[in-house]
C-alpha positions in Angstrom: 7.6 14.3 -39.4 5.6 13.0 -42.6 2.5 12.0 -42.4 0.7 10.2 -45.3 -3.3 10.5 -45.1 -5.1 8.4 -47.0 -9.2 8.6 -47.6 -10.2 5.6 -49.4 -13.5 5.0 -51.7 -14.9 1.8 -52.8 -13.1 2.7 -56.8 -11.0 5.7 -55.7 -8.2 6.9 -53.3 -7.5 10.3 -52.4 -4.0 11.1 -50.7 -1.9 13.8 -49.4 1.4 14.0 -47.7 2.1 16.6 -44.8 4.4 17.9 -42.4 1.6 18.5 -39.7 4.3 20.4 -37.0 4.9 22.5 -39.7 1.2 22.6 -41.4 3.3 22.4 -44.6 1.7 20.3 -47.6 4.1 18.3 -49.6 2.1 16.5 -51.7 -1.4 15.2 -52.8 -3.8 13.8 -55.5 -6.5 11.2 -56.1 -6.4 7.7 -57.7 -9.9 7.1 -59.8 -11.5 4.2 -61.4 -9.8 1.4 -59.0 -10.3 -1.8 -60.3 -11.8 -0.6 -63.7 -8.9 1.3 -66.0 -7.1 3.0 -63.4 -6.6 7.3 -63.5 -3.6 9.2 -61.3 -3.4 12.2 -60.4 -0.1 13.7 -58.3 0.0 17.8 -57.3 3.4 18.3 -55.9 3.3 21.3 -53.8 7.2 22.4 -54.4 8.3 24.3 -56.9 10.1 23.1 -60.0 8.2 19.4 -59.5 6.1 18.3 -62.0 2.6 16.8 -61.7 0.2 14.3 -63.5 -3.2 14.6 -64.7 -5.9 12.0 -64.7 -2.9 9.8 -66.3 -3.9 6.0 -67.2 -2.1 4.1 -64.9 -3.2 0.2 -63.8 -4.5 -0.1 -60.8 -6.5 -3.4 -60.4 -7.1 -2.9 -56.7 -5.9 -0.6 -54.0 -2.6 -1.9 -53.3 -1.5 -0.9 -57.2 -3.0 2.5 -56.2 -1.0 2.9 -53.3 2.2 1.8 -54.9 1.4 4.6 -57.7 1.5 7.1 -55.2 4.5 6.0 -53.4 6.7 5.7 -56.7 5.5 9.5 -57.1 6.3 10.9 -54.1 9.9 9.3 -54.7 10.5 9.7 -57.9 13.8 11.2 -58.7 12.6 13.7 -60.9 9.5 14.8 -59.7 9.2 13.4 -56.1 8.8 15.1 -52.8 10.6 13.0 -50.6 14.1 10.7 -51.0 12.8 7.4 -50.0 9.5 5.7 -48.3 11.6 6.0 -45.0 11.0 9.4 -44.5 7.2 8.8 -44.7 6.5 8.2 -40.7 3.1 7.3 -40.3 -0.1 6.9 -42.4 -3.5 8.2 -41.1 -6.7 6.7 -42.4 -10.0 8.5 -42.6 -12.6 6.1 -41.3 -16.0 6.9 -41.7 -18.0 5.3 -38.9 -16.2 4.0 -35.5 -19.6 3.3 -33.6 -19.5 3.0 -29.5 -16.2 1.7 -29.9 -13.9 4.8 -30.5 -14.3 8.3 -28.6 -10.6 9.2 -30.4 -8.1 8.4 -32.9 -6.0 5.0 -32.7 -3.3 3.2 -33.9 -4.5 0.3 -36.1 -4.1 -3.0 -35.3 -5.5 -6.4 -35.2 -8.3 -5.6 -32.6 -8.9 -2.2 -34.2 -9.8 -3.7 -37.8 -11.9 -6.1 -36.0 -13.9 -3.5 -34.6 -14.0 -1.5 -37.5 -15.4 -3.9 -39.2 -17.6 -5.2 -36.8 -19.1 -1.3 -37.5 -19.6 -2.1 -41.3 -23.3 -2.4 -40.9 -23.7 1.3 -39.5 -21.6 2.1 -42.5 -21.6 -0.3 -45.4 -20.9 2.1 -48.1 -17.8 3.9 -46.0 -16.1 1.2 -44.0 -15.2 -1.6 -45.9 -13.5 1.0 -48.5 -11.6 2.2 -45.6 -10.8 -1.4 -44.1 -9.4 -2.1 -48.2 -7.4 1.3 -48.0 -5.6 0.3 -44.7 -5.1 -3.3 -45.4 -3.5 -2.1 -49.4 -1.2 0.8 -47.1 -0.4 -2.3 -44.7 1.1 -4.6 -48.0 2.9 -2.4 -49.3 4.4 -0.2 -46.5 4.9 -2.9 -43.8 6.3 -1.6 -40.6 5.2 2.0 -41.3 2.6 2.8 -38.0 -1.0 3.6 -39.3 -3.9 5.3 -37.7 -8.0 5.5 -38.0 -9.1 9.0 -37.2 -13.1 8.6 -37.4 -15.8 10.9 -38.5 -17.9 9.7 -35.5 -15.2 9.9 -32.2 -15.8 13.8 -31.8 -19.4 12.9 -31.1 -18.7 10.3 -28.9 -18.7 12.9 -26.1 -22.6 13.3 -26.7 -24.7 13.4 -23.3 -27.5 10.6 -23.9 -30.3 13.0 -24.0 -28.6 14.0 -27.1 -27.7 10.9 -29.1 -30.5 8.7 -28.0 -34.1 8.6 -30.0 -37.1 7.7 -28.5 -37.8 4.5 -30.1 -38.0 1.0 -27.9 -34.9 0.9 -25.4 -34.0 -2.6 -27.2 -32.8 -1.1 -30.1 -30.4 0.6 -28.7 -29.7 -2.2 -26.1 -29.7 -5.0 -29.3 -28.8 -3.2 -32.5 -27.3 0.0 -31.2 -29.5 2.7 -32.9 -28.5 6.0 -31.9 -27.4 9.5 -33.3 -23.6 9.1 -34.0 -23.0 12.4 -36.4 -20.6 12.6 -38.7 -17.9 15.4 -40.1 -16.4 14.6 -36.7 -13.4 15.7 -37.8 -13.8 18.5 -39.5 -15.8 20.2 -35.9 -13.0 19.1 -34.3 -10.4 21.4 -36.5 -12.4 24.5 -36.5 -13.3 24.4 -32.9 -9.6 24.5 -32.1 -8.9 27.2 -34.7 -11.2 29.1 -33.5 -9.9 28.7 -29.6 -6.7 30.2 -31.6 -8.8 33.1 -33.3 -10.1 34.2 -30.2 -7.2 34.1 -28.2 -9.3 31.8 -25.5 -8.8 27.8 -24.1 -11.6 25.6 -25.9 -12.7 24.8 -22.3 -13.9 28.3 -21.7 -16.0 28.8 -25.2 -19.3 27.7 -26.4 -19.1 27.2 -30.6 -21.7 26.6 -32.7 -20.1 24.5 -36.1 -21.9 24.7 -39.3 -19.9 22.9 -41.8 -22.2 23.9 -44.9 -21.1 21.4 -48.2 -23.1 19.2 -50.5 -23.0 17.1 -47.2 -23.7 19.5 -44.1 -23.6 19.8 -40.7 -24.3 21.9 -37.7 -22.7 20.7 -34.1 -22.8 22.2 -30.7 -19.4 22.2 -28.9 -19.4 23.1 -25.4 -16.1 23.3 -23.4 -14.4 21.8 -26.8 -16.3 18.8 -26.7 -19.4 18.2 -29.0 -22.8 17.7 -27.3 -25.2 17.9 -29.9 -24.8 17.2 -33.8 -27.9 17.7 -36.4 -26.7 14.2 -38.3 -28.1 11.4 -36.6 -27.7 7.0 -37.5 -26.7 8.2 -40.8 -25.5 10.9 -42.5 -29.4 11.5 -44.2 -30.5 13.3 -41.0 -30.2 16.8 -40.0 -29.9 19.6 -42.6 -31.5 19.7 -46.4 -28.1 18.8 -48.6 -27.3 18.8 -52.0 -29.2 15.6 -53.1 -30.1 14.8 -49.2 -33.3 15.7 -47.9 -32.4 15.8 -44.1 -35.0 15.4 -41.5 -38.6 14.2 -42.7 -41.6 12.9 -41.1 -41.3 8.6 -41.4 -44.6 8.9 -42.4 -44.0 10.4 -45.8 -42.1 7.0 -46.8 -45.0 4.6 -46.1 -47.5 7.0 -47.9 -45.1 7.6 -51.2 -43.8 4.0 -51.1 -47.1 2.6 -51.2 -48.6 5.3 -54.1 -45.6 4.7 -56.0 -45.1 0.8 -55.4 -41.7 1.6 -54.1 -39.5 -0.6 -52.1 -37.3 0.2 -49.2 -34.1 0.5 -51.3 -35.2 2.9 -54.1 -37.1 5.1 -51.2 -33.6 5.4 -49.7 -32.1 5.8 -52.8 -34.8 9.0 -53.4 -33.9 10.4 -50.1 -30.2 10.2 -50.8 -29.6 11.4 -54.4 -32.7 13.0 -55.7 -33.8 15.0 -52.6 -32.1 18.3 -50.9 -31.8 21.4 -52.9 -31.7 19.0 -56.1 -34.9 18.1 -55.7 -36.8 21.1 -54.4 -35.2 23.3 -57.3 -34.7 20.7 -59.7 -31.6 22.9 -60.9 -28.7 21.2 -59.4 -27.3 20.3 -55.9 -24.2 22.7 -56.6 -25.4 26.0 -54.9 -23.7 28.2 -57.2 -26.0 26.8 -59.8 -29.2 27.7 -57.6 -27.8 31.0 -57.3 -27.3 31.7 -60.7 -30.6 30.2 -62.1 -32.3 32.4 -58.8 -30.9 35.6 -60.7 -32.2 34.8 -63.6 -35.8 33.9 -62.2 -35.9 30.5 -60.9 -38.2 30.5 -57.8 -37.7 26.7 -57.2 -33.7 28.1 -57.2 -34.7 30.9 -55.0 -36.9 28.1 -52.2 -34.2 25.5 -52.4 -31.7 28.4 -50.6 -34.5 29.6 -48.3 -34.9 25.8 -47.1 -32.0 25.4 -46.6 -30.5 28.8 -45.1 -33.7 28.7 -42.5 -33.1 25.3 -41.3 -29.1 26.0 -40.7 -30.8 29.1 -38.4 -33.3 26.7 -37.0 -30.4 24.4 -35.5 -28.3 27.3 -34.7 -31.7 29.0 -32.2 -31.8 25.1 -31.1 -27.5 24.8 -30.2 -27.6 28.0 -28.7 -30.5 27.1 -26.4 -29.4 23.5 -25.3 -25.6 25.2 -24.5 -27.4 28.3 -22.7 -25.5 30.6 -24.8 -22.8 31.0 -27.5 -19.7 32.7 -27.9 -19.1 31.9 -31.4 -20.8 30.9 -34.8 -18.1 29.0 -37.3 -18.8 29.0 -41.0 -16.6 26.0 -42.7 -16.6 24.1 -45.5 -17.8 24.7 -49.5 -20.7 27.0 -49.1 -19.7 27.9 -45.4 -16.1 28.8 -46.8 -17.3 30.8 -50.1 -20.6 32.2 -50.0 -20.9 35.7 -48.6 -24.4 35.6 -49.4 -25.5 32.6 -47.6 -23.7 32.9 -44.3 -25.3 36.6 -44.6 -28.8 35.1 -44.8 -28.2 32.5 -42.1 -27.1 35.5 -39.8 -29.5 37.4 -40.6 -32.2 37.5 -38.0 -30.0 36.4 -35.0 -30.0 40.1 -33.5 -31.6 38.9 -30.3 -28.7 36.3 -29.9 -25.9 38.9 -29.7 -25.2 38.3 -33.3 -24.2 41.4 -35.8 -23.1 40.4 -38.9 -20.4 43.1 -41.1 -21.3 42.8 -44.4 -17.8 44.5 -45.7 -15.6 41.7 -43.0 -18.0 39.1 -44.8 -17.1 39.9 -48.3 -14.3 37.3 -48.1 -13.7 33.3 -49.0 -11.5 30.9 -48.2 -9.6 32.6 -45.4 -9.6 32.7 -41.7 -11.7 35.8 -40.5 -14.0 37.8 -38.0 -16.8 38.4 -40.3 -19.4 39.2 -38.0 -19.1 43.6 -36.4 -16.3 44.5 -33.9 -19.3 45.0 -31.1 -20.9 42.0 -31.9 -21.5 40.0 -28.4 -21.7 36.3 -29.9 -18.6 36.2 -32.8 -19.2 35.4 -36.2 -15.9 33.0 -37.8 -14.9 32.0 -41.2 -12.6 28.9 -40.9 -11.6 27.0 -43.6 -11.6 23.3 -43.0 -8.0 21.1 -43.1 -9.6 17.2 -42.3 -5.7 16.2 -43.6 -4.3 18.0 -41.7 -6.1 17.4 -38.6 -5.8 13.4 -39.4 -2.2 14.3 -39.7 -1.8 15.8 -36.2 -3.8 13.3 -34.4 -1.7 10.5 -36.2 1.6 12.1 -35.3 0.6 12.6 -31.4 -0.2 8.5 -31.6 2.7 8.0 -33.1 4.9 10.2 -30.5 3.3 8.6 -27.6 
């Protein structure tokens, strides 16, 4: 079975196509610059087939871009597949599925409704999304499609977890809540690490960092997730790249009215010009921080102690509102590649069962056991595979 997954922006498109029975990846690139001038790339993943680089190609909305990809993928020359018919489904990321969606679903009328009924709890995500399915939906009619959303692995949430303690009406009325995000991405590392420890997900307690320029930390109890540090919005939570995480409110009355800011540029502060960009003033790539750290940059060396002490912080919190752990996951760009980092956030966790091996740590990018062999609470590396996993839940709709 082929599955097509498609994550679409507001100007770009990214795509792959996969076997997920077989985990095997065909295909998969990125249109940019939608609507603008139009850029393509293709990666075929078999041997002897060409790809394309950031070629100019037209694409005056999504549905061009979707075309472009299918006339690569079948290409005679260069093409991973015959014909469209042996594409079986398409899976959609979509960012933001609110109360309405505790698991993937096939798309239909009711389901884009509802989706976009949610595009005020997402209205930079959603509506890209809602143009990505409806441009898959013109030009491969028939073809069954599916929204896997970043927020349905949350939806399992007790409400002492996803509630806040503001005025019951807005919940009631306007539905303010934690919802978490990176649902998806849990989701895949909790089960490989069931697989990794030879153990059904009902009978392990995981804590989930997935540490990128966006980042993440979710406690998953019996397999399902119970606590998440995003909350309305991806803002909350941890210090990101250009995100500052969780603040005091307070600070944006008292900057916004010394500065004569409004709502929208505060936002736009707390967004893109906060996290580890902003404390260092370096960059919101942590190799960069590293690199300027080891040549004497203190702001550098603060950004990564910010942000390494809050990851522990939420990992002592998980670990107390699941009354234990069994494992500690490490996923995603900086969770995936930096020895150094998961090291520091690992550090100090002695009391929890937790000893790190620095030699089983020295690795990136590849499933493994990097904390000792007598370390009580386990210590993963687990790269993250969000295609994939959209893949499999698409082809288990699609079978039933």
């Amino acid at each position: 079975m082929n599955i097509l997954v498609i994550n679409a922006g507001s100007s770009s498109l990214k795509y792959q196509l996969l076997n997920p029975e077989t985990g095997d990846l065909l295909a998969k690139g990125l249109c940019e610059r939608i609507g603008i001038d139009g850029k393509f790339t293709y990666k075929p993943q078999v041997d002897g087939k060409a790809g394309r680089n950031a070629e100019d190609v037209p694409m005056p909305t999504h549905a061009e871009a979707i075309q472009t990809v299918m006339d690569a993928l079948v290409d005679p020359a260069n093409g991973v597949i015959a014909s469209m018919k042996e594409i079986d489904a398409v899976g959609h990321r979509v960012v933001h599925g609110g109360e309405a969606f505790h698991e993937s679903v096939l798309i239909n009328d009711e389901v884009l409704k509802t989706v976009e009924d949610c595009v005020p709890l997402a209205p930079l995500h959603n509506p890209a999304n809602l143009t990505g399915i409806r441009a898959c939906q013109k030009v491969m009619p028939g073809v069954p499609m599916a929204a896997v959303f970043d927020t349905a692995f949350h939806q399992t949430m007790p409400s002492k977890a996803y509630f806040y303690a503001l005025p019951y009406e807005y919940y009631e009325n306007d539905k303010v809540r934690r919802y978490g995000f990176h649902g998806t991405s849990h989701k895949y590392v909790a089960g490989r690490a069931a697989v990794m420890l030879n153990k059904k997900p009902e009978e392990l307690k995981l804590i989930s960092c997935h540490l990128g320029n966006g980042s993440s930390v979710t406690a998953i109890d019996g397999g399902k997730s119970v606590d998440t540090s995003m909350g309305f919005t991806p803002l909350a939570g941890l210090p990101m790249g250009t995100r500052s995480g969780d603040l005091d409110a307070g600070i944006l009355q008292y900057l916004m009215k010394k500065y004569n800011l409004n709502i929208d540029e505060m936002l736009n502060i707390l967004n893109k010009k906060s996290g580890v960009e902003g404390v260092s003033g370096v960059s919101s790539d942590f190799r960069d921080l590293s690199d300027a750290y080891d040549k004497g940059n203190q702001r550098a060396g603060l950004a990564l102690d910010i942000f390494c002490y809050n990851v522990k912080k939420f990992i002592g919190a998980y670990a107390a509102a699941m009354g234990g752990v069994d494992a500690i996951i490490f996923t995603a760009g900086i969770g995936e590649n930096s020895a150094k980092q998961r090291m520091d956030i690992a550090s100090g966790l002695e009391y929890m069962g937790v000893k790190m091996d620095a030699e089983a740590n020295n690795v990136r990018g590849k499933e493994a056991v990097i904390s000792a062999p007598d370390s009580r609470v386990k210590v993963l590396l687990i790269p993250t595979n969000e295609e994939l996993m959209i893949a499999m839940d698409t082809a288990n709709l699609v079978k039933k």
